[in-house]
VEXMARVO-68960 format. One line per field, with one value per atom (N, C-alpha, C, O): residue number from 1; residue in one letter; x, y, z. Coordinates in steps of 0.001 Angstrom, whole numbers, plus 500000, padded with zeros to 6 digits. Each point is the difference from the previous one (the first is absolute). Example, Ala and Ser with C-alpha at 12.3 -4.5 7.8 and 13.67 -1.06 7.14 Angstrom:
VEXMARVO-68960
nr [1,1,1,1,2,2,2,2]
rest [A,A,A,A,S,S,S,S]
u [513190,499110,500900,501036,498614,500820,499230,500509]
v [494310,501190,501200,499981,501069,501190,501090,501108]
w [507800,500000,500000,500665,498615,500060,500730,500169]
***
This chain:
VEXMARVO-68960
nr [1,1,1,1,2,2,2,2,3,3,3,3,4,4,4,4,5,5,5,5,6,6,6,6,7,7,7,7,8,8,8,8,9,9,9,9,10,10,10,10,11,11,11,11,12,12,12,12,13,13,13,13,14,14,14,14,15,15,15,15,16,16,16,16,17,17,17,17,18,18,18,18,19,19,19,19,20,20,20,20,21,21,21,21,22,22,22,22,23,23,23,23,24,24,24,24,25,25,25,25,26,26,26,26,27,27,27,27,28,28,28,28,29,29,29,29,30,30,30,30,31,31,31,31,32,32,32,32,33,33,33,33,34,34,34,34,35,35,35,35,36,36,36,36,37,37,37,37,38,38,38,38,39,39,39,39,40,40,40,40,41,41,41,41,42,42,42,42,43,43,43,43,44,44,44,44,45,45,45,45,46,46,46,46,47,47,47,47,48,48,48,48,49,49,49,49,50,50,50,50,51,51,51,51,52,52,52,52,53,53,53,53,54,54,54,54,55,55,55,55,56,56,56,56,57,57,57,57,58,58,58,58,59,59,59,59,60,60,60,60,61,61,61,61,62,62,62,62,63,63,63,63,64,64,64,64,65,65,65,65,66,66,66,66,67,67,67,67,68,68,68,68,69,69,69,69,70,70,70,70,71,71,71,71,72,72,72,72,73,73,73,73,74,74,74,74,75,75,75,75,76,76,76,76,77,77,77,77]
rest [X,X,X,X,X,X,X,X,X,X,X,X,X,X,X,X,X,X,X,X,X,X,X,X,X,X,X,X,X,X,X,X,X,X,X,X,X,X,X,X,X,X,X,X,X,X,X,X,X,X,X,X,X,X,X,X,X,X,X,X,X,X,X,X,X,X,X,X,X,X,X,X,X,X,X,X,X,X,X,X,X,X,X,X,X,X,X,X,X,X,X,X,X,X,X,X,X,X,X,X,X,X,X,X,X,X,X,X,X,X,X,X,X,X,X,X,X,X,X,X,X,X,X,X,X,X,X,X,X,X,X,X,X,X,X,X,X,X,X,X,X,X,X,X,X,X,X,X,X,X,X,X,X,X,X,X,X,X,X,X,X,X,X,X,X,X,X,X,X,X,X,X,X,X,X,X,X,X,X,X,X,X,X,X,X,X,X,X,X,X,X,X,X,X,X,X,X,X,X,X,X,X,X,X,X,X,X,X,X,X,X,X,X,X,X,X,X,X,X,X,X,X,X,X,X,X,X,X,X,X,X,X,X,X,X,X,X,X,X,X,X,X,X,X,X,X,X,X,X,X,X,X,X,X,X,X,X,X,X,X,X,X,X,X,X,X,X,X,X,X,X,X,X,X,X,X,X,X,X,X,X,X,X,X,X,X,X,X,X,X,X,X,X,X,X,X,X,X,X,X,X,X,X,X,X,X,X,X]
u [501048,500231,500430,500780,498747,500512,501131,500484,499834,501404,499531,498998,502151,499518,499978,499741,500476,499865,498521,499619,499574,498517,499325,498992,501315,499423,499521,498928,502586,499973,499287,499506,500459,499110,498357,499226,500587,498567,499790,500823,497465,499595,499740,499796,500132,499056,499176,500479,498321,499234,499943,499267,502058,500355,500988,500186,500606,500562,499235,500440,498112,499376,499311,499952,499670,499332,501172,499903,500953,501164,500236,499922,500409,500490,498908,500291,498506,498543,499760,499333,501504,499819,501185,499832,501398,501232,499658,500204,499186,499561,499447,500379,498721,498829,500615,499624,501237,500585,501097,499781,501290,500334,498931,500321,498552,499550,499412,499594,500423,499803,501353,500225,500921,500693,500881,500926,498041,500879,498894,500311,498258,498872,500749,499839,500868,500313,500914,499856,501380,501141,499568,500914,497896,499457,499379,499756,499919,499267,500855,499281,501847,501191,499365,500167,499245,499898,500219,499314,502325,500740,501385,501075,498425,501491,500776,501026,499428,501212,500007,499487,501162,499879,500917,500075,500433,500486,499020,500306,498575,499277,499273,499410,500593,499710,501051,499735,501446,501227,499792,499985,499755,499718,498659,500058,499214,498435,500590,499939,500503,500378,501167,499425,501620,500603,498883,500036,499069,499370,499266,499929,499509,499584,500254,499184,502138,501149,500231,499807,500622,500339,498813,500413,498330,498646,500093,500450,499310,499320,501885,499848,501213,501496,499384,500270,499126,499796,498997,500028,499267,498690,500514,499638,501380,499877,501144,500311,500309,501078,499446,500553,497657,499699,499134,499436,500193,499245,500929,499612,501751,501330,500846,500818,498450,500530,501245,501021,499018,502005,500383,501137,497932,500537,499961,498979,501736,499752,500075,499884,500347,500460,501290,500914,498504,501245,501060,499613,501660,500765,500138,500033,500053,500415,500985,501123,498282,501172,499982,498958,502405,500214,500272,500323,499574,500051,500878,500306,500547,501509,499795,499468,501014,499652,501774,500863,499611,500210,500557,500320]
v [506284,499328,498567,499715,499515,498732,499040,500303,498408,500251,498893,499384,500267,498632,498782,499120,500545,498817,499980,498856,502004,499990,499841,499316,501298,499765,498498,499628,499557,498885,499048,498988,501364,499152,500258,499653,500779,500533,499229,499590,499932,499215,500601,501204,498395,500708,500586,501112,498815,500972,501337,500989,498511,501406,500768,501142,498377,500906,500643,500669,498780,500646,501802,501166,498021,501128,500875,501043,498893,500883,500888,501228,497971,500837,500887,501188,498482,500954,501369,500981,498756,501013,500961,501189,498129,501003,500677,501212,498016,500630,501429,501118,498464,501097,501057,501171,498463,500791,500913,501198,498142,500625,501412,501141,498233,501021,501189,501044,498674,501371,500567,500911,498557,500567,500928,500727,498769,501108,501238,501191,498246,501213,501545,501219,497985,500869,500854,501222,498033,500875,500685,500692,499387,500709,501129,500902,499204,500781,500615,500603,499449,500219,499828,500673,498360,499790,498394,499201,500622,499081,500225,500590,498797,500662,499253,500589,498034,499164,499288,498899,501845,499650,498570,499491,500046,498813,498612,498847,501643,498971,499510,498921,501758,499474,498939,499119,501295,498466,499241,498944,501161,498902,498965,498802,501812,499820,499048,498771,501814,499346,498790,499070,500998,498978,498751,498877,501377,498626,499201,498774,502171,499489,499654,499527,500596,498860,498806,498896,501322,498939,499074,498845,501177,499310,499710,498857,501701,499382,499014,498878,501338,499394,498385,498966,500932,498944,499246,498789,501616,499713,498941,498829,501951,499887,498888,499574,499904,499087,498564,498901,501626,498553,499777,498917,501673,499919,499255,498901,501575,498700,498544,499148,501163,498774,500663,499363,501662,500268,500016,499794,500435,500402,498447,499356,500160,498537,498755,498847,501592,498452,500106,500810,496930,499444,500063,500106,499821,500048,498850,498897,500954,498628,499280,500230,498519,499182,498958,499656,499513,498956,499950,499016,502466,500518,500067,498887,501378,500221,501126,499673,501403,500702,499648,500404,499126,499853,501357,499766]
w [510879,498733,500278,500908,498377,499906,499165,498909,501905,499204,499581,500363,498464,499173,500463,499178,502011,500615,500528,500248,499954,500666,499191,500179,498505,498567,499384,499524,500742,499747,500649,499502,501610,500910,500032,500892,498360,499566,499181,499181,500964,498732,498964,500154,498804,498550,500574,500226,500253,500020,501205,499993,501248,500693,499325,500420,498438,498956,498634,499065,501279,498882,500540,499607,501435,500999,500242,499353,501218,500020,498882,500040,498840,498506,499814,499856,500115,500030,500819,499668,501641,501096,499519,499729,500200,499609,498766,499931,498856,498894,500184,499649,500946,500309,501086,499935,500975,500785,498793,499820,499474,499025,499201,499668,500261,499038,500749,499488,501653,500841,499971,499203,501754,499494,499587,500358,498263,498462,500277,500043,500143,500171,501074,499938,500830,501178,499503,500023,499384,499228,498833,499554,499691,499116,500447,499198,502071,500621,501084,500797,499476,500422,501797,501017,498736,502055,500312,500636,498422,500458,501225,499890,501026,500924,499699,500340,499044,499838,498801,499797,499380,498549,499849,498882,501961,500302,499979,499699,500680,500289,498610,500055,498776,499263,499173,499182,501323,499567,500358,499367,501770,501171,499209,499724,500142,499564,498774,500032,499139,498304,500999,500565,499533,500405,500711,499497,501590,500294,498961,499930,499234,498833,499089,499209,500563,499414,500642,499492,501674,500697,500258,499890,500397,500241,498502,499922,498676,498996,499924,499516,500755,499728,500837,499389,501639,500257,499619,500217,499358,499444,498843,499884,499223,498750,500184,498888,501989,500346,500625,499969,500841,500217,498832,500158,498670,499124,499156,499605,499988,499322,500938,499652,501672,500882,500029,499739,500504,499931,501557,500426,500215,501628,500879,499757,500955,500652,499181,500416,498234,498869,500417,500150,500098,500034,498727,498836,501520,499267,498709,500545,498073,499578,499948,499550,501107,500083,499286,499443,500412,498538,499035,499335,500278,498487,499472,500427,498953,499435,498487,498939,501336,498746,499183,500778,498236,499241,498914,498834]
***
């Protein structure tokens, strides 16, 4: 599993490919635990958590929120 620092260092499109593979890895899966020939029902947390965390960054360089400079000069009042 990967941690969120490898994530980040991924461009847009090796986090697109990623989210696609875990997706799809997700939906097996659930196939497996439906069919009860899941040995680690753990791994589907695992599965949902990266895919938070991959679309969590996604959606942070999509608002500029990750690596914006701070503002300076301003005075809020």
């Amino acid at each position: 599993m990967k941690k969120h620092e490898e994530f980040r260092q991924m461009s847009d499109e090796q986090l697109q490919l990623t989210l696609r593979d875990t997706v799809k890895n997700l939906f097996h899966l659930r196939f497996q635990s439906a069919t009860d020939r899941l040995e680690t029902p753990s791994e589907i947390t695992q599965a949902k958590r990266q895919v938070a965390r991959i679309k969590t960054i996604m959606r942070e360089r999509q608002l500029g929120l990750r690596g914006q400079k701070p503002l300076t000069g301003e005075t809020h009042a």
